[in-house]
C-alpha positions as CSV (number, residue, x, y, z in Angstrom):
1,X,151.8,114.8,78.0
2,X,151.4,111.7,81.0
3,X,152.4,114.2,83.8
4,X,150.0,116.8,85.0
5,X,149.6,119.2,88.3
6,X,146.4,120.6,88.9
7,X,146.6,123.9,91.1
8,X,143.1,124.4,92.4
9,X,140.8,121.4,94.0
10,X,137.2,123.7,94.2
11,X,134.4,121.6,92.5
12,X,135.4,121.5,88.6
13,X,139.2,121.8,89.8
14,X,138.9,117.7,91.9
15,X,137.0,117.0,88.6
16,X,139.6,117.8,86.2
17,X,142.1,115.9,88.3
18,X,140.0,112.9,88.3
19,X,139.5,113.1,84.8
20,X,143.2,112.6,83.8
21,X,143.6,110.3,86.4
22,X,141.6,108.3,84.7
23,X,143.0,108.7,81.3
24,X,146.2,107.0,82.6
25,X,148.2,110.3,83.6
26,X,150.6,111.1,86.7
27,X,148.5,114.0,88.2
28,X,150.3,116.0,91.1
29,X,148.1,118.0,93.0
30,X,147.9,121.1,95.0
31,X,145.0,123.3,96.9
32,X,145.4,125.9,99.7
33,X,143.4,123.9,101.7
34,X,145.2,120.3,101.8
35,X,141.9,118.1,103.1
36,X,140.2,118.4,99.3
37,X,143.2,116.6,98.2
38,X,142.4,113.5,100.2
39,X,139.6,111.8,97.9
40,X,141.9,112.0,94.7
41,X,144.9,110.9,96.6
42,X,142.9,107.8,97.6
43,X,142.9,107.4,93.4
44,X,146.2,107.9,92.9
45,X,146.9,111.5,92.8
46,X,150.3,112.6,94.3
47,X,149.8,116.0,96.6
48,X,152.1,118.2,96.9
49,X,153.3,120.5,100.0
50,X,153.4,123.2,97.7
51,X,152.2,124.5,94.5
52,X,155.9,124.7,93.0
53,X,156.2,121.5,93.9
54,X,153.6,120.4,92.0
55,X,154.4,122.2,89.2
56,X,158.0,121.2,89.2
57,X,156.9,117.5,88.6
58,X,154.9,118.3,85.7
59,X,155.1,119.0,82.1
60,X,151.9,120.5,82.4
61,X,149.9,122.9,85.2
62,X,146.4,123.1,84.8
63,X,145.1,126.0,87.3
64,X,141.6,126.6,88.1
65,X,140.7,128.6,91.0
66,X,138.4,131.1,92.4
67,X,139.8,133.9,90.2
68,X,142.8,135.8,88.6
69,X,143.6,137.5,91.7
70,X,143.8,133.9,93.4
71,X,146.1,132.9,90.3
72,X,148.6,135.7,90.9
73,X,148.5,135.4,94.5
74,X,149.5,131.7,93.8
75,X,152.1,132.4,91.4
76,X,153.5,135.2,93.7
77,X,154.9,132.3,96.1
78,X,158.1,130.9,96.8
79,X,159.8,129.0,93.7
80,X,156.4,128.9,91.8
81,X,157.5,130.8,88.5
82,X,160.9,129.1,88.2
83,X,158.7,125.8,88.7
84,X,157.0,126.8,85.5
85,X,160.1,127.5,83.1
86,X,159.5,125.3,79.9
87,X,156.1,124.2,81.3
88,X,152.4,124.1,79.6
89,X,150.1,126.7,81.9
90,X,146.3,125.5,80.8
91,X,144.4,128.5,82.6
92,X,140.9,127.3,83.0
93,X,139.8,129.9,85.5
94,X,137.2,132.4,84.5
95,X,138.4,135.6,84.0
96,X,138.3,138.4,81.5
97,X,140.3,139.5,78.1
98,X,142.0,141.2,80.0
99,X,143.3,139.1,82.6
100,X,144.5,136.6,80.0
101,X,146.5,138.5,78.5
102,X,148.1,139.7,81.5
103,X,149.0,135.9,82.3
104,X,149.9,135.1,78.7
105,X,152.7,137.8,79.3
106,X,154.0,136.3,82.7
107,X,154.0,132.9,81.3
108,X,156.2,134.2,78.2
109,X,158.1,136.3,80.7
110,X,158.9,132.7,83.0
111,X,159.2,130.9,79.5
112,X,156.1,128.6,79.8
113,X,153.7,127.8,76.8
114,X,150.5,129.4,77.5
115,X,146.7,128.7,77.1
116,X,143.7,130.4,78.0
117,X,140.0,128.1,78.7
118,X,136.8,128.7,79.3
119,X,135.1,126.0,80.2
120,X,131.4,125.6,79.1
121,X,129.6,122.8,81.3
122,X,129.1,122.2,84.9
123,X,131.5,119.9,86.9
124,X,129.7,116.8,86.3
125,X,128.9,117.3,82.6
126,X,133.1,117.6,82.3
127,X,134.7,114.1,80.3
128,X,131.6,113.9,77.7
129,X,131.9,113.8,74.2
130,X,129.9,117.1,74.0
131,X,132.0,119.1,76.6
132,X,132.7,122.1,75.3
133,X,136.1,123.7,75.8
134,X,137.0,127.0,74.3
135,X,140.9,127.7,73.9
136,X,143.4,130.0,73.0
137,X,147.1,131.0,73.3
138,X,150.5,129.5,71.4
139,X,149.3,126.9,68.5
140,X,152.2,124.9,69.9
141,X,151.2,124.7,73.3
142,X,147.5,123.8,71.5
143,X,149.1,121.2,70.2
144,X,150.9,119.9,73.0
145,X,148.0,120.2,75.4
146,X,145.5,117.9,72.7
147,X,145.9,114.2,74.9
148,X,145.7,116.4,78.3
149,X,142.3,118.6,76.5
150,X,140.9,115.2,74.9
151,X,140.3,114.0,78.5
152,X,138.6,116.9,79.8
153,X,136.3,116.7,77.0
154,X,134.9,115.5,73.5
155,X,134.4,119.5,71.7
156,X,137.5,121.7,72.2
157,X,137.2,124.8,70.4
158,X,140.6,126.5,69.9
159,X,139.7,129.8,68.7
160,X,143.3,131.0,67.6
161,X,146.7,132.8,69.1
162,X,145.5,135.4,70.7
163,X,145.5,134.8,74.2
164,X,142.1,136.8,75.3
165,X,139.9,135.0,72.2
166,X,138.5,132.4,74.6
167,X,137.4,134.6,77.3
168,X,135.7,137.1,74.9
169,X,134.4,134.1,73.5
170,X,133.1,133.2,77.3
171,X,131.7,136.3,77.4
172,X,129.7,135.7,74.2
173,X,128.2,132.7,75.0
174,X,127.4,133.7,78.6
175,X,125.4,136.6,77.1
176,X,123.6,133.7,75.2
177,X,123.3,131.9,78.2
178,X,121.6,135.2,80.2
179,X,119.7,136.6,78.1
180,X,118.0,133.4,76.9
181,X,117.6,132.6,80.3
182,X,115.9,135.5,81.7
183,X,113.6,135.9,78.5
184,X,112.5,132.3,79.8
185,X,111.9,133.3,83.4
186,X,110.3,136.3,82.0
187,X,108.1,133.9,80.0
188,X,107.1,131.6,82.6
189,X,106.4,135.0,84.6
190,X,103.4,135.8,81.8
191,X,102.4,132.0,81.6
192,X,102.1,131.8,85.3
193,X,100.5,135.1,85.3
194,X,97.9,133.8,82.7
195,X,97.0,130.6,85.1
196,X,99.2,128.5,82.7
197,X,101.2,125.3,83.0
198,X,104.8,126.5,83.5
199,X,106.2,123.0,83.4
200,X,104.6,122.6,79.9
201,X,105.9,126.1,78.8
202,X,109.9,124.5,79.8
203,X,108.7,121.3,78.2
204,X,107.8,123.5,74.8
205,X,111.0,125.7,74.9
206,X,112.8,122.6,75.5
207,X,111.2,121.3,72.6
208,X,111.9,123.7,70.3
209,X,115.6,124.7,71.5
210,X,117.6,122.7,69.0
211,X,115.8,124.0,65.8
212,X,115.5,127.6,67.4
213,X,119.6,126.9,67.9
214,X,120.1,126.0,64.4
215,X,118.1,129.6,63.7
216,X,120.6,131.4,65.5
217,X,123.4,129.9,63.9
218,X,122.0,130.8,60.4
219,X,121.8,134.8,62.4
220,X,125.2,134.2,63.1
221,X,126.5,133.2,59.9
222,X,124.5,136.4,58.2
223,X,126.3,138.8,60.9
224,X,129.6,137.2,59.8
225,X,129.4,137.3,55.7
226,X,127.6,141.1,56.3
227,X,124.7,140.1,54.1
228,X,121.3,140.9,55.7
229,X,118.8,140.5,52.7
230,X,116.2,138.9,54.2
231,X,116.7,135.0,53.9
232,X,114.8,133.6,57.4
233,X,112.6,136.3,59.2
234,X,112.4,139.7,58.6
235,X,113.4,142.2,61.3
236,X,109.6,143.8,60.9
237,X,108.0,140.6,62.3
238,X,109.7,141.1,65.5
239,X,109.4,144.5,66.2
240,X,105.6,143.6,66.4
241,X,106.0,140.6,68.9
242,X,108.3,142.4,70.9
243,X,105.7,145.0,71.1
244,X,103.3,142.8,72.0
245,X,105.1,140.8,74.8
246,X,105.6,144.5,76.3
247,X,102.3,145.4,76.1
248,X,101.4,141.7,78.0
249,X,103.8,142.1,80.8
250,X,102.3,145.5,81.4
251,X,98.8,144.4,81.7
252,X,99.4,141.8,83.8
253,X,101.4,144.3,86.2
254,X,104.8,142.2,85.6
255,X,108.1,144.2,85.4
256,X,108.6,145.2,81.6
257,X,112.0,146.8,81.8
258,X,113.4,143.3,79.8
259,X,110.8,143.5,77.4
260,X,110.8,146.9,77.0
261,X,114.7,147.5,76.4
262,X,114.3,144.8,73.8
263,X,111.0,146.5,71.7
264,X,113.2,149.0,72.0
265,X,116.4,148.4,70.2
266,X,114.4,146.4,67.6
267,X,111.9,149.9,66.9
268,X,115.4,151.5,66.9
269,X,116.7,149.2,64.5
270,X,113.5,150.0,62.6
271,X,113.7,153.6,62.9
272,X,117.3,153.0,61.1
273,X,115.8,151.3,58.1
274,X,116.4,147.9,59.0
275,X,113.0,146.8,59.0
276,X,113.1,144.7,55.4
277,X,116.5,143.2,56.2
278,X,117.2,140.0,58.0
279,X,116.9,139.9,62.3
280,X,120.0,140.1,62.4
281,X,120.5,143.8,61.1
282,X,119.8,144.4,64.5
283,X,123.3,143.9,65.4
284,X,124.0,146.5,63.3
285,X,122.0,149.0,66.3
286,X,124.2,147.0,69.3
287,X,127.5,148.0,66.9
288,X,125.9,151.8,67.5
289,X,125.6,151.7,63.5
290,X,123.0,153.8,62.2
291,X,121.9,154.9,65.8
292,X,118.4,156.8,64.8
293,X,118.6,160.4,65.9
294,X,115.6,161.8,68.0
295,X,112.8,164.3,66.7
296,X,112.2,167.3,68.6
C-alpha cells in the first residue's frame, strides 16, 4: 500500500505520519484541530478538510486518537463510513477487547478490512527495529498492511483473527509493565528507607532485567504446556522472600499493602499444594484453581 490517511495527529499519531512519509508513501492527513497538521504538511503530507476526505484518498486509514469514543464520534460524520468501503482500517488507538470488536463489526458492516494494534513503545522509540507492534483482525488485511506495518516498526506481532487478541494482549503486557514497575518503586522505597543508593538499586535491576526476562519467558512457556514440575525455582522459595519483603516494609513503616497482597497469593498458592511445583503454579491461584478454603 503507497497511499495512507492518518486520522488523529496527538503525539504518536504526527509520528506515524512522519514515519510513512518517510518510507516513500502518499500520507493524507486529518486532526480535529487543523494547526498539528502544519509541521507534516511542510514534509509533504496532504491535509484534508475532512476526515472522509482523507480517507477517500487512501487505500489505507490508520486512526489513532484519544479513545474509542473519539473513533466513533469520528466515524459518525458526514461521508466518513462510505469513505471507508473497500479500505484497510489499522486501529492503533488504545482500547479494550471489547471495543475492538465493536469496530471489527462496523468495519465489516461498511466493507473495510480490519485490524486491531496496540502499540508497545513511546512516540519516539516508533520506526526501530525493536518496535513492538501487536496485531490482529483479517489475515488478509495483515497481509495487506505488512509495507504500511514494516514502517512503523521492526517486531510486529500479529497474534491471529480475532479482532480483540491484540488488546487482551495489551492488557497483558501492561500488567507486566505495572506490576514490575511498582515492585521497583516499592524497592527503591525500602532501599531509600535503608539509607541506600537508589540510583545503584535502578543500575542493578537494570542489570539483571534481560536474564530475569529470559526467566519469565521460561514461566511463560511452563503456564502454556501445563507442566509445573519444578525445572527453575520452586514456588516454596518465594513464599519465604515474599514474606520477608513484607515483614521489611513493615518495620520500616512503608505501606505493605503491595507486598502483602503478593505473600499472600503465593501462601495461598501454598496452602493449595503448590509449594514443590514450579513459580509458576501460582497462576494456577489467579485462574481461582484450587482456591484454599479457610479453617474455622
Amino acid at each position: 500500500m503507497k497511499t495512507v490517511a492518518v486520522i488523529g495527529l496527538g503525539q504518536m499519531g504526527t509520528k506515524l505520519a512522519s514515519l510513512l512519509l518517510q518510507a516513500g508513501m502518499e500520507v493524507h492527513v486529518w486532526n480535529r484541530t487543523p494547526d498539528k497538521a502544519a509541521s507534516l504538511a511542510s514534509h509533504g503530507a496532504i491535509v484534508a478538510d475532512t476526515a472522509a476526505q482523507a480517507a477517500a484518498a487512501a487505500e489505507a486509514v490508520v486512526i489513532c486518537v484519544h479513545d474509542y469514543a473519539a473513533t466513533h464520534a469520528i466515524l459518525s460524520g458526514d461521508g466518513v463510513k462510505a469513505a471507508l468501503k473497500g479500505k484497510l482500517v489499522l486501529q492503533l488507538t488504545t482500547g479494550s477487547p471489547q471495543d475492538a470488536k465493536e469496530l471489527a463489526a462496523v468495519a465489516r458492516e461498511v466493507g473495510a478490512g480490519y485490524l486491531d494494534g496496540a502499540i508497545q513503545v513511546a512516540p519516539e522509540q516508533m520506526g526501530q527495529p525493536d518496535t513492538t507492534i501487536l496485531v490482529s483482525g483479517s489475515r488478509a488485511a495483515h497481509a495487506d498492511a505488512r509495507d504500511l506495518l514494516a514502517a512503523l516498526g521492526g517486531n510486529i506481532v500479529y497474534l491471529g483473527e480475532d479482532a480483540a487478541a491484540a488488546a487482551t494482549m495489551d492488557l497483558a503486557t501492561l500488567s507486566y509493565v505495572y506490576g514490575a514497575s511498582m515492585g521497583f518503586f516499592q524497592g527503591a522505597a525500602l532501599a531509600q528507607a535503608e539509607g541506600l543508593d537508589v540510583g545503584v538499586y535502578g543500575g542493578i535491576v537494570e542489570a539483571m532485567s534481560p536474564s530475569f526476562g529470559a526467566f519469565l519467558r521460561h514461566e511463560g512457556n511452563v503456564i502454556e504446556k501445563g507442566d509445573f514440575a519444578i525445572s527453575q525455582s520452586p514456588l516454596s522459595i518465594s513464599v519465604d522472600a515474599t514474606r520477608r519483603i513484607e515483614e521489611a516494609m513493615r518495620r520500616q513503616g512503608l505501606r505493605s499493602e503491595l507486598p502483602a497482597l503478593i505473600a499472600q497469593l503465593l501462601r495461598d498458592a501454598e496452602d493449595a499444594g503448590y509449594a514443590n511445583e514450579e513459580f509458576a503454579a501460582v497462576t494456577k491461584i489467579l485462574r481461582g484453581a484450587a482456591a484454599p478454603t479457610s479453617v474455622g
